[in-house]
C-alpha positions as CSV (number, residue, x, y, z in Angstrom):
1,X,-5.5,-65.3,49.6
2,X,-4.7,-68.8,47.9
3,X,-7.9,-69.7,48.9
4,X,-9.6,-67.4,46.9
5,X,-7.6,-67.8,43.6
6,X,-7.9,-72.2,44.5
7,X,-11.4,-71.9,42.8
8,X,-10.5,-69.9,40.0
9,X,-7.0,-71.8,38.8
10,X,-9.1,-75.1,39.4
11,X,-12.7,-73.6,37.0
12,X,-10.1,-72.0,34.4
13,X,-8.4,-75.4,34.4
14,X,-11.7,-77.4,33.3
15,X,-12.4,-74.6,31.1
16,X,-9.0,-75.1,29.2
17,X,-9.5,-78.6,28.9
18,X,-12.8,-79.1,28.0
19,X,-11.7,-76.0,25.0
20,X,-8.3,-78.1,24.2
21,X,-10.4,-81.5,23.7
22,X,-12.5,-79.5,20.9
23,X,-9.8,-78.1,19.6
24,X,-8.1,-81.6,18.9
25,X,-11.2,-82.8,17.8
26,X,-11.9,-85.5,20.8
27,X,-15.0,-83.7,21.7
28,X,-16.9,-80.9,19.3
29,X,-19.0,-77.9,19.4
30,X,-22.3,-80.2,18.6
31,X,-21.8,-82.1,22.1
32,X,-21.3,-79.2,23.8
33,X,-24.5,-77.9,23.3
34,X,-26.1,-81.2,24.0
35,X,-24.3,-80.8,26.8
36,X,-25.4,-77.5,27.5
37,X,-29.5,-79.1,27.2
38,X,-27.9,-81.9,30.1
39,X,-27.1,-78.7,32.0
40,X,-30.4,-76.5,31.8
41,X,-32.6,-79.0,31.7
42,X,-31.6,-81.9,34.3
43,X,-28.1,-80.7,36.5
44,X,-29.2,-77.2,36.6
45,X,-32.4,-77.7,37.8
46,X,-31.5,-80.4,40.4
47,X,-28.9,-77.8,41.7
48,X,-32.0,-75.7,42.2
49,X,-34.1,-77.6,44.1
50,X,-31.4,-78.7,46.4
51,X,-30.6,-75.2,47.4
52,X,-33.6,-73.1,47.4
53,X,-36.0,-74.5,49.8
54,X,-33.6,-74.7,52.0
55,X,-32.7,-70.8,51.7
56,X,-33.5,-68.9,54.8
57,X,-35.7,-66.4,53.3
58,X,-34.4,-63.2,55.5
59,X,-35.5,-59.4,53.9
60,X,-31.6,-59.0,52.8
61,X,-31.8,-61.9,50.2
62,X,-35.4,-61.0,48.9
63,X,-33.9,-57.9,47.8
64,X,-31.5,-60.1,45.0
65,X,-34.6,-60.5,42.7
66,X,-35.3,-56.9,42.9
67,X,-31.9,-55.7,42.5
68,X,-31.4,-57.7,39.6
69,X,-34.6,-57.1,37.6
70,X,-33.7,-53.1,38.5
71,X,-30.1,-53.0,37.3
72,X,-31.4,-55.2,34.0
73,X,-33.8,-52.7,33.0
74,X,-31.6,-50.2,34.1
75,X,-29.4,-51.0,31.3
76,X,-32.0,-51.7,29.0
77,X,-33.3,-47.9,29.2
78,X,-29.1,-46.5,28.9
79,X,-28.4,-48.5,26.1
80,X,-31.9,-47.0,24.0
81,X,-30.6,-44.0,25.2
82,X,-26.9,-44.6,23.7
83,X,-27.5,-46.9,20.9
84,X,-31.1,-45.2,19.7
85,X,-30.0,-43.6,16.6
86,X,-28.4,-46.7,15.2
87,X,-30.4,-48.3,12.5
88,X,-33.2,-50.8,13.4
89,X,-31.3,-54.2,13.1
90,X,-28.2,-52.8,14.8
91,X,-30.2,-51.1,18.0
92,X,-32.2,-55.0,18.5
93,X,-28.9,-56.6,18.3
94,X,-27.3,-53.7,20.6
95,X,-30.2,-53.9,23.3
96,X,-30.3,-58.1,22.7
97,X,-26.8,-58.7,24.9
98,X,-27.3,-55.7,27.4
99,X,-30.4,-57.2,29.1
100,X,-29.8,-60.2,32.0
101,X,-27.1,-62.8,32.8
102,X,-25.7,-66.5,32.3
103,X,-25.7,-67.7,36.2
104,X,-26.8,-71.2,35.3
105,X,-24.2,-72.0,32.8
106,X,-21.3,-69.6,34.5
107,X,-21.8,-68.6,37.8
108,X,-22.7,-71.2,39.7
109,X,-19.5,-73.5,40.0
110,X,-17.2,-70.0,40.8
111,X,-19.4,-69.1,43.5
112,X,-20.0,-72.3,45.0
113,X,-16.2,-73.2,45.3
114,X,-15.4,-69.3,46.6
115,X,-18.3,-69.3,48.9
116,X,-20.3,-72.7,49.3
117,X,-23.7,-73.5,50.0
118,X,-24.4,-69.6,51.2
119,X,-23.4,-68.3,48.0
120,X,-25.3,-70.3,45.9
121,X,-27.9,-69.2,47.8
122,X,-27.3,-65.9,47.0
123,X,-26.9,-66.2,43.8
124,X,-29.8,-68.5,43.4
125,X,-32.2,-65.6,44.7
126,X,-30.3,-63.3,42.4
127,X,-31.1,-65.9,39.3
128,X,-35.2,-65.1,40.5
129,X,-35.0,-62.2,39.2
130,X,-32.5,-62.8,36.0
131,X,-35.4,-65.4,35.2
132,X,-38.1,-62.7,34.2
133,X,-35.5,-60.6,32.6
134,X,-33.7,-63.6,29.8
135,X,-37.1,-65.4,29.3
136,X,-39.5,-62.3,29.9
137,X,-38.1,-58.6,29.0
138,X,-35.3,-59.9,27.0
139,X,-37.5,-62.2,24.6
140,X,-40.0,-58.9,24.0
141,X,-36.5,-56.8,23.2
142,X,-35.4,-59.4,20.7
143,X,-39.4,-60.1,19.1
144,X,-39.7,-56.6,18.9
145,X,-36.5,-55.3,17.1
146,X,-36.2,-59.1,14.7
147,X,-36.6,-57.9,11.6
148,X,-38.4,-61.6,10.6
149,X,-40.0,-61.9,13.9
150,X,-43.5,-62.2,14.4
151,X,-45.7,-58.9,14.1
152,X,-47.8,-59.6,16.9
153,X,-47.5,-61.3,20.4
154,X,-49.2,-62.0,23.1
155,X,-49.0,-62.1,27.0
156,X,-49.7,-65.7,26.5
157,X,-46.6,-66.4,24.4
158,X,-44.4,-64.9,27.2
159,X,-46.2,-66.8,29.4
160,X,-45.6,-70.0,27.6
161,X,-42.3,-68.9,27.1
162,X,-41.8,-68.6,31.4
163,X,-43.4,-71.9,31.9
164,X,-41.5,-74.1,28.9
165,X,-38.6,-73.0,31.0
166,X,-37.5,-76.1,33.5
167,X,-35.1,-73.8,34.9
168,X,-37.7,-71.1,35.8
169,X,-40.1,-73.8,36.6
170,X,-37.7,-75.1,39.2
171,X,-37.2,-71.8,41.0
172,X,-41.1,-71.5,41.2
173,X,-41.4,-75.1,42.6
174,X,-38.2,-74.4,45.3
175,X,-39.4,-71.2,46.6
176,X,-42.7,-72.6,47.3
177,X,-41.4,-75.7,49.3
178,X,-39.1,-72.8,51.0
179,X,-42.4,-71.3,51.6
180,X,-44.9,-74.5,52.3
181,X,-41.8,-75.8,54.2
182,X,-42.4,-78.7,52.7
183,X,-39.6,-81.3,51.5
184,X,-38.8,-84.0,49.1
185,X,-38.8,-87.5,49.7
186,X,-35.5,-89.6,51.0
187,X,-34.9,-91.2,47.7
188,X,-36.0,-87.7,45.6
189,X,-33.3,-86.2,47.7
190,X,-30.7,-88.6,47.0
191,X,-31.3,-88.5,42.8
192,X,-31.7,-84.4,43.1
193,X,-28.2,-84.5,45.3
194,X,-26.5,-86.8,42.9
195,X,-27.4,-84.8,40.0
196,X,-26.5,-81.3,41.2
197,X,-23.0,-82.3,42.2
198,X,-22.3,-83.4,38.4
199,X,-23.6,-79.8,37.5
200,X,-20.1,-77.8,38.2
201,X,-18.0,-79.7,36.5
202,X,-20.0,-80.3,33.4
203,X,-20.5,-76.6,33.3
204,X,-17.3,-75.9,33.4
205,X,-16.1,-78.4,30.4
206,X,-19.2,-77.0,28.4
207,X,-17.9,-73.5,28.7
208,X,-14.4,-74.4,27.7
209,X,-16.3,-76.6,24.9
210,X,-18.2,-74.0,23.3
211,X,-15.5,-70.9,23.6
212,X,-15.4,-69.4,20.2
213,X,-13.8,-66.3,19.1
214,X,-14.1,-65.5,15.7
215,X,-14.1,-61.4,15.4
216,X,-16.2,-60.2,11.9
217,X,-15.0,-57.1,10.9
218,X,-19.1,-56.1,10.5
219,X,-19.8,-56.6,13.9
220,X,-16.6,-55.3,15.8
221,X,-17.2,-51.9,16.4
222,X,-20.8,-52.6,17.7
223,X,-18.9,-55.8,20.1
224,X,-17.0,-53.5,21.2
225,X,-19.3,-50.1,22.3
226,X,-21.6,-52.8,23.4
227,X,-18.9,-54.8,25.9
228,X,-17.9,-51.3,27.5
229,X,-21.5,-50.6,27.6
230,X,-22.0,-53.6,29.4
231,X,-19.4,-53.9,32.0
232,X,-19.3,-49.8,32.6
233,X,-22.7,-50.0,33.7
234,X,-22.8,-53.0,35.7
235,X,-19.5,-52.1,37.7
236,X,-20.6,-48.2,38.3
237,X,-24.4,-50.0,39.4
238,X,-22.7,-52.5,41.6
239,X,-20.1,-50.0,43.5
240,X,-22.7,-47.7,44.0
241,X,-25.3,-50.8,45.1
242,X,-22.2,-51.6,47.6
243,X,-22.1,-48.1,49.3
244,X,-25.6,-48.1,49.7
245,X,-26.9,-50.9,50.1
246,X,-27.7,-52.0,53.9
247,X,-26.2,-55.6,53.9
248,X,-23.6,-57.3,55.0
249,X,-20.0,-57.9,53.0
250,X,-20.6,-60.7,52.1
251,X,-24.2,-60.1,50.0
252,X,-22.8,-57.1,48.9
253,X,-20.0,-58.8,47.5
254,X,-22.2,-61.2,45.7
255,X,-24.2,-58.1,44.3
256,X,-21.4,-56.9,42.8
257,X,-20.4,-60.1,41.2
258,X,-24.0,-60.4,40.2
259,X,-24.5,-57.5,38.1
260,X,-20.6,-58.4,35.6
261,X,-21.7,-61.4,34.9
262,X,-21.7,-62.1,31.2
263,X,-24.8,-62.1,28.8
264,X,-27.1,-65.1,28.7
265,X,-26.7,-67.9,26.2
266,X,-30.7,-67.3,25.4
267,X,-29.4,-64.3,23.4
268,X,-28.3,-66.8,20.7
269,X,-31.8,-69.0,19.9
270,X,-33.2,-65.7,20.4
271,X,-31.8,-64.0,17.7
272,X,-32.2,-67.6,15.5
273,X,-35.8,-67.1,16.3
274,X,-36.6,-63.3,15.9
275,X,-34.1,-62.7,12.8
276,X,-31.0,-60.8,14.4
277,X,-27.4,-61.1,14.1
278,X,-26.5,-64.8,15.5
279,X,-23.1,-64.7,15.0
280,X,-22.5,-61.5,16.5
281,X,-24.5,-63.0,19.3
282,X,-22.7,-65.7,19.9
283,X,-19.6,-63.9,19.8
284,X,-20.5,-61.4,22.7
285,X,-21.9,-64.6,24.9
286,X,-18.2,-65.7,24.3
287,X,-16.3,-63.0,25.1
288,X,-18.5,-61.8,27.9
289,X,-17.4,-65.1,29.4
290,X,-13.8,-64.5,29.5
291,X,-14.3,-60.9,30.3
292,X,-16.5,-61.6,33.9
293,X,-14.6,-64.7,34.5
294,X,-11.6,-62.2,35.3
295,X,-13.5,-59.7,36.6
296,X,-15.3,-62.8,39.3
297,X,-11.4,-63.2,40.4
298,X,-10.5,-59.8,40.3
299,X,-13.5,-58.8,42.8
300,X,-13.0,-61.8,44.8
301,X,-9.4,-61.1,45.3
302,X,-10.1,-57.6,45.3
303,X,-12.8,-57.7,48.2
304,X,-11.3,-60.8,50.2
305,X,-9.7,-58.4,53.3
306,X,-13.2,-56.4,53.4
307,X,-15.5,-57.1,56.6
């Protein structure tokens, strides 16, 4: 049992101090999202192509893309449902935090520590599928309910929008290595290797750097219904995922971590972009964090003694 709390005391740590150091003004909110670009667009990706083509591709873990892209839409079609009569701005920023999750920026480092190499492959195939959901279904949601965004769009701008991602890029490239069977060079290898072992760490401190929890009275009720919304669905969609579901503990365990995890970050430059709320945005990405980062140790505890 310690060592399932280890990873968690030793992530909320990094988080504290990385929040503690903007709070006394040695580091700021500014470098934490440069930081956050460092982490997308170089660490991330090298974690990504040092874990995927070397993923054993069995039917159990081809299901994680599928299971993911279901329960997001999932959740798409019972919020309309629950939220629909609110007025127009209120349902797009409603429906803009209820679709996908932040792996890259949250869930990597907790898995990895928990579960090593095979959870980050896990959770790796799961981000497949969280890739067409936060760059593909959830930029539609947010274009189509922005009151100033664009009146027309085209499959070309999603595309676009798929391939100007170097995160989503890299999955493409890993799975088909994982698929050619082909591999990097030595010295690729070693750069990719060196780069993805900075990534947990400076997650971590950019998380704690960019916690902000600042409560408008406008936007509280709708945080609120929303955050329930949220979690209810993804814990009653991942308990009944783990009764019937045909896999092993272990990737059930990862489902269900899978579908708490908190909204992604894209929610706030989409909202810049298509005209919705961006500071009730970025308050549920916040507070989404804290909320799955207790849930992650709650399940892991929770779950240890199963199988």
């Amino acid at each position: 049992m310690v060592g399932i709390h280890y990873p968690f005391l030793l992530s909320l740590s990094v988080i504290v101090l990385g929040y503690g150091l903007t709070r006394a003004g040695v580091l700021s909110l500014e470098m934490g999202r440069s930081a956050s670009r460092l982490v997308i667009n170089v660490t991330l990706p090298a974690v990504i192509l040092t874990t995927l083509p070397e993923v054993e591709l069995v039917p159990a873990l081809l299901s994680f893309p599928l299971i993911c892209l279901g329960v997001g839409m999932l959740n798409l079609l019972l919020a309309g449902l629950l939220f629909g009569r609110l007025e127009r701005p209120f349902l797009g920023n409603a429906l803009l935090v209820v679709v996908g999750y932040n792996i890259g920026l949250f869930a990597y480092p907790l898995v990895e520590g928990l579960y090593g190499r095979e959870g980050l492959a896990g959770m790796a195939m799961f981000d497949v599928g969280n890739a067409f959901l936060t760059f593909g279904l959830l930029y539609l949601v947010s274009w189509y309910f922005g009151g100033e965004g664009e009146k027309r769009i085209s499959a070309g701008r999603i595309a676009r929008t798929l391939l100007g991602s170097i995160p989503f890029m890299s999955y493409m490239v890993g799975a088909g290595m994982n698929l050619s069977g082909l591999s990097f060079p030595g010295p690729v290898e070693e750069v990719l290797g060196l780069l993805a072992r900075a990534n947990n760490g400076l997650v971590l401190l950019v998380l704690g750097m960019t916690l902000r929890f600042r409560f408008p009275r406008e936007v509280r009720r709708l945080l609120g219904r929303t955050l329930l919304f949220r979690y209810g669905v993804g814990l009653a969609a991942g308990l009944l995922l783990w009764v019937i579901l045909p896999l092993d503990v272990f990737l059930r365990r990862l489902v269900l971590m899978g579908v708490v995890l908190p909204a992604p970050l894209v929610v706030i430059p989409y909202a810049v972009e298509h005209g919705l709320d961006v500071e009730y945005a970025g308050t549920y990405a916040n507070v989404s964090v804290v909320v799955s980062f207790f849930l992650l140790w709650g399940i892991a505890a929770v779950t240890a003694g199963w199988g």
